[in-house]
GUGU-784451 format. One line per 3 residues: their letters; for each residue x, y, z of N, C-alpha, C. Coordinates in steps of 0.02 Angstrom, whole numbers, padded with zeros to 5 digits. Atoms other than C-alpha are relative to their C-alpha. Layout:
N
A) X Y Z X Y Z X Y Z ~ ...
//
This chain:
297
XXX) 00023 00040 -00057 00260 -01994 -03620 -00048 00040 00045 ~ 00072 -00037 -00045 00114 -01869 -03571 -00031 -00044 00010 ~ 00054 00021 -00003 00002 -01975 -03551 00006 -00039 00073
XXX) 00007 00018 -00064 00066 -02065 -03403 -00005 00059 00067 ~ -00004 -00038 -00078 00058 -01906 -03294 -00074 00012 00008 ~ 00080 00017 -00026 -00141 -01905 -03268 00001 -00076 00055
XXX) 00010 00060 -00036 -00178 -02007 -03128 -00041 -00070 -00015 ~ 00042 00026 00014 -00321 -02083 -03201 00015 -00068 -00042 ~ -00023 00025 00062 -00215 -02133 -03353 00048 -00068 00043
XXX) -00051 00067 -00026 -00082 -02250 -03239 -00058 -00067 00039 ~ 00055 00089 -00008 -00233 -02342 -03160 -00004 -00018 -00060 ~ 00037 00033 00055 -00303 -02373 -03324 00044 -00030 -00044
XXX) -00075 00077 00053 -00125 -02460 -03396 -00005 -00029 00044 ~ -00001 00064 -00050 -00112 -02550 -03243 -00053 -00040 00010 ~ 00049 00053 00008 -00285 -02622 -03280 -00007 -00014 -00067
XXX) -00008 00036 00071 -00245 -02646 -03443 00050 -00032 -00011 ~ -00030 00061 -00010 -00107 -02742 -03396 -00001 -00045 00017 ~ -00004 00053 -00044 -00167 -02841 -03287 -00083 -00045 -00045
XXX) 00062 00011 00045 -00328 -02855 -03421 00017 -00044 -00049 ~ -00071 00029 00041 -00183 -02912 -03556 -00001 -00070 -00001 ~ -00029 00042 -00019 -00135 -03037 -03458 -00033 -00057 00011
XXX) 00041 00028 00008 -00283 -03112 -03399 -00052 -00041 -00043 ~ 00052 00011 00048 -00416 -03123 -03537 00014 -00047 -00032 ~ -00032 00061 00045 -00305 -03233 -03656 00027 -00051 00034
XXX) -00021 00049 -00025 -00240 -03335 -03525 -00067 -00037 00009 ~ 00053 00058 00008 -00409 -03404 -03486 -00032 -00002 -00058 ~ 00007 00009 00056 -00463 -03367 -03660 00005 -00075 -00040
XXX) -00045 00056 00044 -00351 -03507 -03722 -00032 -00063 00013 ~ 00040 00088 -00005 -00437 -03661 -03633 -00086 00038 -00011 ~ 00083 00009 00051 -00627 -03585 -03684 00023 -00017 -00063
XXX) -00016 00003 00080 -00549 -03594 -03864 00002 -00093 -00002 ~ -00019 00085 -00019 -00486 -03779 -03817 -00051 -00031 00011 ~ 00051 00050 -00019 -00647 -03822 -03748 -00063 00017 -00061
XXX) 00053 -00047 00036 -00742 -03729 -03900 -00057 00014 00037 ~ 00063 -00058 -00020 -00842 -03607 -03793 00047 00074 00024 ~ -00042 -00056 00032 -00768 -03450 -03872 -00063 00055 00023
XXX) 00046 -00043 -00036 -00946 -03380 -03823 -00006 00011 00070 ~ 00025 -00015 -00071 -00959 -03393 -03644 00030 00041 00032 ~ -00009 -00061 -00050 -00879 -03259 -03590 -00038 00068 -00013
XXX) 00059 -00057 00006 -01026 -03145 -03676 -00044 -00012 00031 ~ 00074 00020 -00054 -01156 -03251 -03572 00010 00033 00072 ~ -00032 -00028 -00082 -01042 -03218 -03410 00001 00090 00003
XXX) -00008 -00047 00006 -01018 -03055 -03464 -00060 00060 -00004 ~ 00066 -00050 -00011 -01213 -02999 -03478 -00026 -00030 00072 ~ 00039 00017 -00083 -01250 -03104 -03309 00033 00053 00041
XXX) -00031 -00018 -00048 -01117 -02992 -03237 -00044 00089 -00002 ~ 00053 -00046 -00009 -01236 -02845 -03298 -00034 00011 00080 ~ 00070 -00003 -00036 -01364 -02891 -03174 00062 00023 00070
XXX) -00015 -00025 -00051 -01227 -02886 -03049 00019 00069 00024 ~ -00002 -00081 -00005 -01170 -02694 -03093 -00038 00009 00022 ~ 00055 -00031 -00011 -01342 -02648 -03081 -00017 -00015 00096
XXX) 00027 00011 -00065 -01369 -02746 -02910 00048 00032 00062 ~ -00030 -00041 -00056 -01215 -02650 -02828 -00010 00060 -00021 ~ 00010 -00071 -00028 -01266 -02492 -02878 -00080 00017 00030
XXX) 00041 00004 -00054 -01439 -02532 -02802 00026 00008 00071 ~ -00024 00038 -00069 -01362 -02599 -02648 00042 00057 00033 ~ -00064 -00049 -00040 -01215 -02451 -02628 00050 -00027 00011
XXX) -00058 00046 -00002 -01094 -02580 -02652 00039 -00005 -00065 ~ -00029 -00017 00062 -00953 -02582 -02754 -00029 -00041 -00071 ~ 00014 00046 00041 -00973 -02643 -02921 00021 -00074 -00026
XXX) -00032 00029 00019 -00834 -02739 -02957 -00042 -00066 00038 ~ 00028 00062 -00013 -00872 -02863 -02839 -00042 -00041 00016 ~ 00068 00042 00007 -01040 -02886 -02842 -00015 -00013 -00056
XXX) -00016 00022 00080 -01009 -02912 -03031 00019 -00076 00012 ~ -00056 00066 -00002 -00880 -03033 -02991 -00070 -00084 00048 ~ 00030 00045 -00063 -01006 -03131 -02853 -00057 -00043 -00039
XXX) 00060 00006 00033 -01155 -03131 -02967 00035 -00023 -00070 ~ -00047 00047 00067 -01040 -03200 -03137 00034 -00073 00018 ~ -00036 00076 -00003 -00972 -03340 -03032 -00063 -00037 00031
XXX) 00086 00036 00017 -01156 -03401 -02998 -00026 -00002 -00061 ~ 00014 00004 00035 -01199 -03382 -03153 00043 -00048 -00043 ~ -00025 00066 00048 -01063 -03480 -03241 00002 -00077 00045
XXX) 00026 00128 -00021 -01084 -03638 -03112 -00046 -00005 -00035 ~ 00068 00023 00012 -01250 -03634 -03138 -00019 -00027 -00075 ~ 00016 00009 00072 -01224 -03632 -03334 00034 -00074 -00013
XXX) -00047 00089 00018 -01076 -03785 -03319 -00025 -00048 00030 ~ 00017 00041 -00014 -01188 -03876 -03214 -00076 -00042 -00035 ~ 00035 00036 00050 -01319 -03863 -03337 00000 -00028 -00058
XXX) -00031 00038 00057 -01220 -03921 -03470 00025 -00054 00021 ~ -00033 00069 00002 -01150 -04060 -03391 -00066 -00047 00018 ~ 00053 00037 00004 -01311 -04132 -03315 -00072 00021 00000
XXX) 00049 -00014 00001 -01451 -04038 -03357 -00025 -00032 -00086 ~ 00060 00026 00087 -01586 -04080 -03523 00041 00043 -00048 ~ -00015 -00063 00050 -01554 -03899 -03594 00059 -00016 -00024
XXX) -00089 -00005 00059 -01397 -03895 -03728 00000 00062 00036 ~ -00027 -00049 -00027 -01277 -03782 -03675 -00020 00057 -00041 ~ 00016 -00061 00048 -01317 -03653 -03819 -00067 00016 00013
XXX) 00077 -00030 -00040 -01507 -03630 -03727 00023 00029 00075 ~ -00006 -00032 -00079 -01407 -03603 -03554 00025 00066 -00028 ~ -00034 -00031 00050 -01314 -03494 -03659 -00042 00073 -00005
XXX) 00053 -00040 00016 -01456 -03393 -03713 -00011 00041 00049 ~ 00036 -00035 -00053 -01527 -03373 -03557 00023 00037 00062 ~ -00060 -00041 -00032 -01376 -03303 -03476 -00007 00060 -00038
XXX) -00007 -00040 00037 -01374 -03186 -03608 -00056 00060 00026 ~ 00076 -00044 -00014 -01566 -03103 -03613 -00018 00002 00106 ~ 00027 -00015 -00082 -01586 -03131 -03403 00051 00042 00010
XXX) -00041 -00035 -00009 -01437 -03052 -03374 00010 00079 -00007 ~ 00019 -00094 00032 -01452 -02887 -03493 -00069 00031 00028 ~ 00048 -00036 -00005 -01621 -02859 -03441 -00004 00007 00064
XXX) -00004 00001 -00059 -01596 -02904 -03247 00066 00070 00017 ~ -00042 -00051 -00009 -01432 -02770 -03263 -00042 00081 -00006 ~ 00050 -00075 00028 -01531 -02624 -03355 -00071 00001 00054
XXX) 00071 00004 -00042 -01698 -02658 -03248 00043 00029 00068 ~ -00016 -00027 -00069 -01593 -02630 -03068 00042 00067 -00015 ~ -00049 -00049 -00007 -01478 -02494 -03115 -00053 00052 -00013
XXX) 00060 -00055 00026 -01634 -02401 -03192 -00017 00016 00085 ~ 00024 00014 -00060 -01708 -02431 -03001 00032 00027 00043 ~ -00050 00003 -00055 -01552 -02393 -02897 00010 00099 -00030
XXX) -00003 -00103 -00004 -01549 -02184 -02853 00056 00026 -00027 ~ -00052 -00032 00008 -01375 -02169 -02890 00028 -00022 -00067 ~ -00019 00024 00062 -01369 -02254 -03060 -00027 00041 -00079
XXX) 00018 -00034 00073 -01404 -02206 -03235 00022 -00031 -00067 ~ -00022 00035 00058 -01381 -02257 -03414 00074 00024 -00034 ~ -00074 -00029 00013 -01225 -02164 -03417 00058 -00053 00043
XXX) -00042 00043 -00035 -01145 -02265 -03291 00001 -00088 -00036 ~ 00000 00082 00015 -01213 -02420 -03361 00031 -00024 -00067 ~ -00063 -00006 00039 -01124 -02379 -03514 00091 00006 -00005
XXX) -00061 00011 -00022 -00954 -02359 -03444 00019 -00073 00015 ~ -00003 00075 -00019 -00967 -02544 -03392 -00019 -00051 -00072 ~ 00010 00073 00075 -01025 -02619 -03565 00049 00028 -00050
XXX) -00063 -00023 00051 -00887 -02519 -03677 00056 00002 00021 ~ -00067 -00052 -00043 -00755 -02460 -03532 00000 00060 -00004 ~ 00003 -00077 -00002 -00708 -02290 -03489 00067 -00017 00037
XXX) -00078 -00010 -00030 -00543 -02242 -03437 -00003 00050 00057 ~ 00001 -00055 -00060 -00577 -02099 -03322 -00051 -00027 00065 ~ 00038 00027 -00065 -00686 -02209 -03209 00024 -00043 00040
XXX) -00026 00039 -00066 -00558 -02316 -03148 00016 00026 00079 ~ -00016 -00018 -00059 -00546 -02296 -02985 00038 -00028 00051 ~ -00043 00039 -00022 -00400 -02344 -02857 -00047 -00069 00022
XXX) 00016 00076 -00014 -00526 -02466 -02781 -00002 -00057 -00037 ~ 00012 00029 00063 -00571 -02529 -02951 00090 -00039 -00010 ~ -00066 00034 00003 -00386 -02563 -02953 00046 -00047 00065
XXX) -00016 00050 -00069 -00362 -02656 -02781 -00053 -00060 -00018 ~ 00062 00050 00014 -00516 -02767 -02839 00027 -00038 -00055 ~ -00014 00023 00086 -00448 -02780 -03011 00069 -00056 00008
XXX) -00075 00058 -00042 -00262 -02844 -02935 -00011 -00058 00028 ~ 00009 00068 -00035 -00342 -02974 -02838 -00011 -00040 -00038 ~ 00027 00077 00035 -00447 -03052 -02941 00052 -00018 -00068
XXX) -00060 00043 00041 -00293 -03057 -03068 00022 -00047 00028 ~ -00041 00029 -00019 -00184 -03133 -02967 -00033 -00047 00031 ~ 00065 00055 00015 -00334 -03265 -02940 00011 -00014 -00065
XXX) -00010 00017 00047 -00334 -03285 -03121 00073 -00033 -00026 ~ -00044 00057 00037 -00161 -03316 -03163 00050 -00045 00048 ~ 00004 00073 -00048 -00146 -03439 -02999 -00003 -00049 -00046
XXX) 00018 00064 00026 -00255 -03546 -03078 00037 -00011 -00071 ~ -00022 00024 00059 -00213 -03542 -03260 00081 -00004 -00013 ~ -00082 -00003 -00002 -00018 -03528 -03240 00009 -00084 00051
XXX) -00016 00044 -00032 -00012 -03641 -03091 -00053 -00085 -00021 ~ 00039 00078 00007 -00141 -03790 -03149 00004 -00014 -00072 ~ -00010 00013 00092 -00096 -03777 -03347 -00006 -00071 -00016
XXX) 00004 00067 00017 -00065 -03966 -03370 -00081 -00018 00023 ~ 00063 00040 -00014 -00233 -04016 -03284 -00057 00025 -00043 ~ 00057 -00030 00036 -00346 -03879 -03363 00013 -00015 -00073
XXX) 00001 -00012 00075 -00271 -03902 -03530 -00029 -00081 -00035 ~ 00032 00056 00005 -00297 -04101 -03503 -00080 -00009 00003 ~ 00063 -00001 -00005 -00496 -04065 -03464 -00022 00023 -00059
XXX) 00043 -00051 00064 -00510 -03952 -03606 -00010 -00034 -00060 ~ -00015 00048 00029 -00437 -04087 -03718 -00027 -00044 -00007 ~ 00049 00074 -00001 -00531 -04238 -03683 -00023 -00020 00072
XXX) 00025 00012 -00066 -00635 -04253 -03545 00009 -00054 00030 ~ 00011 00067 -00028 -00640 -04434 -03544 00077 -00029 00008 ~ -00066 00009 00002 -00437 -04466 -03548 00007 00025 00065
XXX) -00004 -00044 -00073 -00452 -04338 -03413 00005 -00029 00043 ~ 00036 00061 -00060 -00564 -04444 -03306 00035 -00048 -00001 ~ -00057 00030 -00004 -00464 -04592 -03347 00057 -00019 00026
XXX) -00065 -00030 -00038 -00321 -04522 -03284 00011 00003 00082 ~ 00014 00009 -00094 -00391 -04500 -03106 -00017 00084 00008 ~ -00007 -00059 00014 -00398 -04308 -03138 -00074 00006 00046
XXX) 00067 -00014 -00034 -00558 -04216 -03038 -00040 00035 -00049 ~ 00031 -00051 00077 -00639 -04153 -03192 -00080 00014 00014 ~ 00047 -00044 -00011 -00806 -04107 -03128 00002 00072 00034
XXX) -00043 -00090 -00047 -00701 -03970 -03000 00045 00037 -00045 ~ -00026 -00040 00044 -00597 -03923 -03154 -00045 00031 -00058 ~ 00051 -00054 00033 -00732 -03870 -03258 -00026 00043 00039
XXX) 00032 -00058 -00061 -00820 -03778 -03120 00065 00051 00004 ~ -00046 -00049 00006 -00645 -03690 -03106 00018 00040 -00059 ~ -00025 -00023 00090 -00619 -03634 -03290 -00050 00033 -00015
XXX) 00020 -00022 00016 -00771 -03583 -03283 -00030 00064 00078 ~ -00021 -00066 -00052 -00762 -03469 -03119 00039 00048 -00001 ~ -00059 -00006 00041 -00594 -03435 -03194 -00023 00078 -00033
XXX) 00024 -00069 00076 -00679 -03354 -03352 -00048 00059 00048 ~ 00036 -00062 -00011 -00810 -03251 -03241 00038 00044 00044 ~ -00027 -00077 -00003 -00681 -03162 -03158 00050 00026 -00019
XXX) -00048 -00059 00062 -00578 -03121 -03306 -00063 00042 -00018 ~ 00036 -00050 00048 -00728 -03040 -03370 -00035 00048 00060 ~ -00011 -00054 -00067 -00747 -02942 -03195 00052 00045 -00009
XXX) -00062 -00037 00011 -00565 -02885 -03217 -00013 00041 -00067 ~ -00007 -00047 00058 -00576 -02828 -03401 -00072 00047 00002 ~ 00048 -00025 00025 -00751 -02736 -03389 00016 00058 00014
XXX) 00007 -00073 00008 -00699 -02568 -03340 00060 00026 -00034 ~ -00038 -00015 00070 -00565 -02560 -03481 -00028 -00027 -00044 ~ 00044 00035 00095 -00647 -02676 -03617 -00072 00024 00012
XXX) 00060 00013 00024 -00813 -02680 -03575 -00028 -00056 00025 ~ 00035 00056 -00004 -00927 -02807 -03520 -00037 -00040 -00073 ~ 00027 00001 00074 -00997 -02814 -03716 00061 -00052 -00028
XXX) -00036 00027 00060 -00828 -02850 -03797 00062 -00021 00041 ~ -00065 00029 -00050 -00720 -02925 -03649 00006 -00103 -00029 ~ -00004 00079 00044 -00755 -03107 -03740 00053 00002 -00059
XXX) -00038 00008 00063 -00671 -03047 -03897 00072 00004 00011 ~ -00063 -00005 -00034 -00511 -03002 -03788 00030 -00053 00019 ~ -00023 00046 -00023 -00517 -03180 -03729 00002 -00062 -00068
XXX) -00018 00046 00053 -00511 -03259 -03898 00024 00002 -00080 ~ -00043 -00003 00081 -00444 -03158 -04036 00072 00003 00014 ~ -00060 00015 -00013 -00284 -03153 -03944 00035 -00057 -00015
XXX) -00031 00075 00020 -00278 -03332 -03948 -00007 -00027 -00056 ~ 00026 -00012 00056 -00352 -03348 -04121 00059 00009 -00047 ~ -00051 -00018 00025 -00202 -03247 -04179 00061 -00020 00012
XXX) -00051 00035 -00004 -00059 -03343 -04092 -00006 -00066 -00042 ~ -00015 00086 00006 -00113 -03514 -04158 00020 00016 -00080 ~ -00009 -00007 00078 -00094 -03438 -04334 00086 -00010 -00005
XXX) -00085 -00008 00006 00107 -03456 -04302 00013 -00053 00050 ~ -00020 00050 -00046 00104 -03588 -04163 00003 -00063 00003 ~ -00005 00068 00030 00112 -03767 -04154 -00010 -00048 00056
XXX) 00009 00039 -00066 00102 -03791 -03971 -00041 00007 00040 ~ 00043 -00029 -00030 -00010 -03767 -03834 00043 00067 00042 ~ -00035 -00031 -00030 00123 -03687 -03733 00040 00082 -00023
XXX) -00038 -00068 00033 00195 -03562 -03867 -00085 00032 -00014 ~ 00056 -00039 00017 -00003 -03524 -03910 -00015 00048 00059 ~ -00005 -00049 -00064 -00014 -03470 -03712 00037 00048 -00012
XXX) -00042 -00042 00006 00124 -03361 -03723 -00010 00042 -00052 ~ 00010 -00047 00053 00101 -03282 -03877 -00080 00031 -00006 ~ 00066 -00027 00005 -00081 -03257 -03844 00001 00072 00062
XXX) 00006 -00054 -00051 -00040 -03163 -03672 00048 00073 -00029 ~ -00038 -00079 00018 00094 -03036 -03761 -00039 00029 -00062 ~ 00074 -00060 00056 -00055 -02994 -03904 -00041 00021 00053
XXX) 00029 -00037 -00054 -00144 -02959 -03744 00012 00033 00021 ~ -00030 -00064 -00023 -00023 -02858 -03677 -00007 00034 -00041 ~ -00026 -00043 00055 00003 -02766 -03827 -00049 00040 -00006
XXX) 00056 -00027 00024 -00164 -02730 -03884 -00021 00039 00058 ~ 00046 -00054 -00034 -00238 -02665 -03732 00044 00042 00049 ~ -00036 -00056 -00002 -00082 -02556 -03687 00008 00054 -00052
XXX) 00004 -00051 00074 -00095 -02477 -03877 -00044 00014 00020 ~ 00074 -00034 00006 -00274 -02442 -03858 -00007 00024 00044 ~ 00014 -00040 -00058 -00272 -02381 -03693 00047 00067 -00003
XXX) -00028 -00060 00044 -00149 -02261 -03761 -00028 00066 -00054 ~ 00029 -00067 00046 -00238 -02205 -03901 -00047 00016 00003 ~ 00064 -00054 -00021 -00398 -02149 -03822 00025 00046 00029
XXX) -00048 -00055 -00036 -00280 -02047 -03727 00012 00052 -00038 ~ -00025 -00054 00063 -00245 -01936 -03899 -00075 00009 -00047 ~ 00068 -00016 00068 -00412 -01990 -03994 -00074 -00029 00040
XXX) 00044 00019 -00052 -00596 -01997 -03910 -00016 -00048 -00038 ~ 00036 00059 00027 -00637 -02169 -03938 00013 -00044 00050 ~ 00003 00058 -00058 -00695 -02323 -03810 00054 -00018 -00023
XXX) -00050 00009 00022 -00561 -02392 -03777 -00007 -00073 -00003 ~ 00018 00060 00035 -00646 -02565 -03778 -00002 -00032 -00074 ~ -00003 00010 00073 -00684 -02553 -03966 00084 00029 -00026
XXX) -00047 -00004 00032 -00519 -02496 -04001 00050 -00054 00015 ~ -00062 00060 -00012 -00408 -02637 -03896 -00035 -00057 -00054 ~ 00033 00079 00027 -00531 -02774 -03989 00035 00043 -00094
XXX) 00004 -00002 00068 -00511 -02690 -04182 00067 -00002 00015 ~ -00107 -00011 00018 -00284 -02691 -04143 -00010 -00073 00018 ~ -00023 00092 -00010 -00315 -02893 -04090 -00032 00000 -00060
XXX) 00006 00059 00044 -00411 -02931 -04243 00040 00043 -00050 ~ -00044 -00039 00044 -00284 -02801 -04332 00052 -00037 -00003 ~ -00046 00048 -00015 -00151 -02912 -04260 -00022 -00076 -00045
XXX) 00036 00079 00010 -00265 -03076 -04304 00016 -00002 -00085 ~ 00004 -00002 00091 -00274 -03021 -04500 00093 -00003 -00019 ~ -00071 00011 00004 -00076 -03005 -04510 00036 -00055 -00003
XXX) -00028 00077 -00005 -00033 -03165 -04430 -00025 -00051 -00058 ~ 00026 00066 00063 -00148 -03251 -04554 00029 00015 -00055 ~ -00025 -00052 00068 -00081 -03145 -04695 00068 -00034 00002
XXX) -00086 00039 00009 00105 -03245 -04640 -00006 -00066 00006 ~ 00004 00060 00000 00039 -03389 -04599 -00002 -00024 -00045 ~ 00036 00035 00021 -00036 -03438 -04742 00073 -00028 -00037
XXX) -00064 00015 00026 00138 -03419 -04865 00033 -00059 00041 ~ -00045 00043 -00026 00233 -03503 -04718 -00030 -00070 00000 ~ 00042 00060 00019 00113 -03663 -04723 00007 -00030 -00039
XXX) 00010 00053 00079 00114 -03698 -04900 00079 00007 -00012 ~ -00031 00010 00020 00303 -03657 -04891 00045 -00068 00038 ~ -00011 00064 -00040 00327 -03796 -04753 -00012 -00058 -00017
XXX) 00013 00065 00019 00224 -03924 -04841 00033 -00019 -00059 ~ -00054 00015 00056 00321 -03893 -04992 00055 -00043 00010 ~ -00063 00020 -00036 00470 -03915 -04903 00005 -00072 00031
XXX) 00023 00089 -00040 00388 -04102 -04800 00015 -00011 -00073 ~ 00023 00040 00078 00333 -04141 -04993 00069 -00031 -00038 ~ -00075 00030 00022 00520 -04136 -05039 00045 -00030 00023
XXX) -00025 00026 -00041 00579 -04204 -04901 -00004 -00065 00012 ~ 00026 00062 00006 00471 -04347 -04935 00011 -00044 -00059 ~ -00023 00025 00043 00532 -04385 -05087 00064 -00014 -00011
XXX) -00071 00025 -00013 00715 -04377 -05068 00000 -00057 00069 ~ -00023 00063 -00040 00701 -04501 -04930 -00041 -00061 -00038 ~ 00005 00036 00054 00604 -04597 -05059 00054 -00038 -00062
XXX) -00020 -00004 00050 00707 -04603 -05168 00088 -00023 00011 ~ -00058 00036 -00005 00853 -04650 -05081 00010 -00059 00039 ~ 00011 00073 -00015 00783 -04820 -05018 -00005 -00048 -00048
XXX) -00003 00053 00063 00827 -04966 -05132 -00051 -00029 -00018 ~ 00055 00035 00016 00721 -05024 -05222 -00038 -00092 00011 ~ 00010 00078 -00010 00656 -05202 -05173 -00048 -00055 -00054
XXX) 00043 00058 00054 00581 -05360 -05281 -00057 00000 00019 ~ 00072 00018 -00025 00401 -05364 -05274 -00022 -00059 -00007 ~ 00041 00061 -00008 00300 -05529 -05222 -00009 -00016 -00070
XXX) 00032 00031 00075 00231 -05537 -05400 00049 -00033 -00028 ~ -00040 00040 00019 00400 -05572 -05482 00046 -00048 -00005 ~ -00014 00059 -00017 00427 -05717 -05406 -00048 -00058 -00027
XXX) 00033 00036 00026 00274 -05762 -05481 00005 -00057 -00063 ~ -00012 00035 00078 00293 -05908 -05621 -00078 -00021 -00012 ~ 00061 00027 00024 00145 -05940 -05724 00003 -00045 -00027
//
């Protein structure tokens, strides 16, 4: 248990717990709503915001966080009533973003391409307590909403129009899910990465549904592959030099290949099992006269 006596090292589980926890919880309704990408769009807009607090002399986190939750309204409001398809807002989140991040941090006296690397892979030795008072909040923002509004968000994600229907506010619940997602991907960037903090929010979930059946057991089982993974990996950069972004993402889809690897047997041994199930109750309903042989010709 060396590893927890570095100071550096207990921030950096406690933001990888609270990284865990997050990512796959809102993960789960982008998956639901299939936009499994948008947390790489949010995730290069939030570029521009690194870059604009280390211009500014302001922290990063939350001029990340400020500048990602403008960017994803702006993207859900152009998907709901703008011309552009969402996969062009998409885009342009993507390329404005990376080049608006790299362009100011280049600019800003106290920045560098070293720093701006710690923010697109993670780094463990850069957390910093603030980083972890910033990081706490905006968790406990995150799993508010997705813990406490589960039935409504999971109803939006589902069918918009049932939603509406319903009486539900589903233009303020998309706008939330997707404020939601930009500051999970605030929270995970200085352990995952701003690069590969998307894949945190959907191979977790990815890998529960391979064993699940519900929405409720997919939640759950998506947040303890979250835990898991990015408490292992934040571990084993601790013993072996390697981001520890690319290592929490290769133990979820390490996890992901497993589950499918049981799933698949258990599937075909379930339908087996319906198949026979369907035939003994066949088979022990009497047989009845059919219409025809009443027929006289």
């Amino acid at each position: 248990m060396d590893f927890l006596e570095p100071a550096f090292m207990q921030r950096a589980l406690i933001a990888a717990l609270l990284v865990g926890i997050t990512a796959p919880a809102v993960g789960v309704y982008l998956v639901q709503r299939r936009q499994a990408l948008m947390g790489d769009g949010i995730g290069h807009v939030a570029m521009t915001g690194v870059g604009l607090g280390f211009l500014m002399s302001a922290n990063p986190v939350w001029m990340a966080t400020l500048v990602a939750v403008v960017g994803s309204v702006v993207m859900e409001l152009i998907r709901a009533y703008g011309k552009t398809r969402g996969d062009m807002a998409l885009a342009l989140l993507f390329y404005g973003g990376m080049a608006g991040g790299v362009l100011l941090i280049n600019l800003s006296p106290t920045g560098s391409n070293a720093n701006l690397t710690s923010y697109l892979f993670g780094s463990l030795t850069t957390v910093s307590p603030e980083d972890i008072t910033a990081i706490g909040i905006l968790a406990a923002f995150v799993v508010l909403v997705t813990v406490g509004l589960r039935r409504q968000l999971f109803a939006v994600s589902q069918d918009e129009e049932f939603a509406r229907v319903t009486g539900l506010p589903v233009r303020a619940l998309n706008l939330l899910i997707a404020v939601t997602a930009a500051v999970t991907v605030t929270v995970a960037m200085r352990v995952v990465g701003l690069l590969l903090v998307s894949a945190l929010m959907v191979v977790p979930v990815a890998a529960a549904q391979q064993l699940s059946k519900s929405f409720r057991t997919t939640f759950v089982g998506a947040v303890l592959i979250g835990i898991v993974v990015a408490l292992s990996g934040t571990i084993t950069t601790y013993y072996v030099e390697a981001p520890p972004g690319a290592t929490i993402v290769l133990y979820a889809i390490g996890i992901f290949i497993v589950l499918t690897l049981l799933a698949t047997p258990l599937a075909k041994r379930r339908a087996r099992a319906a198949e026979a199930a369907t035939r003994d109750c066949d088979a022990q309903v009497p047989a009845t006269r059919r219409p025809a042989d009443d027929v006289k010709v």
